[in-house]
N, C-alpha and C positions, 0 to 999 in steps of 0.2 A: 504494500500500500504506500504512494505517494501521498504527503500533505504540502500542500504549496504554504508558505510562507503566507504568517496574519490569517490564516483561517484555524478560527476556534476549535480545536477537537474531546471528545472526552474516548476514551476507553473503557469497556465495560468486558465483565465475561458470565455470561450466563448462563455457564456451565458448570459441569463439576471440575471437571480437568484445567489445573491449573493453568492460568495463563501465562507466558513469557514473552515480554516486548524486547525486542532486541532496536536497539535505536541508532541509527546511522544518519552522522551530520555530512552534506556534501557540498557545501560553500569553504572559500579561503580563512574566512574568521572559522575556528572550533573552539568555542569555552560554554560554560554554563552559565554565565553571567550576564547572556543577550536571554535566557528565556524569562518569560512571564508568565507564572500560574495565576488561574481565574477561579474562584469561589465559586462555587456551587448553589 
């Protein structure tokens, strides 16, 4: 799954089986410090 940049997404799993996200940055900047979490 692609997510473009500035669009809001949530993740759910509604399963039993656990879920695992593996998350791949592919722009020149990589830190954690450009993201933004949103309240629910």
């Amino acid at each position: 799954m692609f997510i473009p940049q500035t669009v809001k997404y949530l993740f759910t799993n509604p399963g039993e089986i656990p879920l695992e996200l593996i998350e791949i940055h592919n722009n020149a900047y990589i830190s954690e410090d450009d993201i933004v979490r949103f309240a629910e």
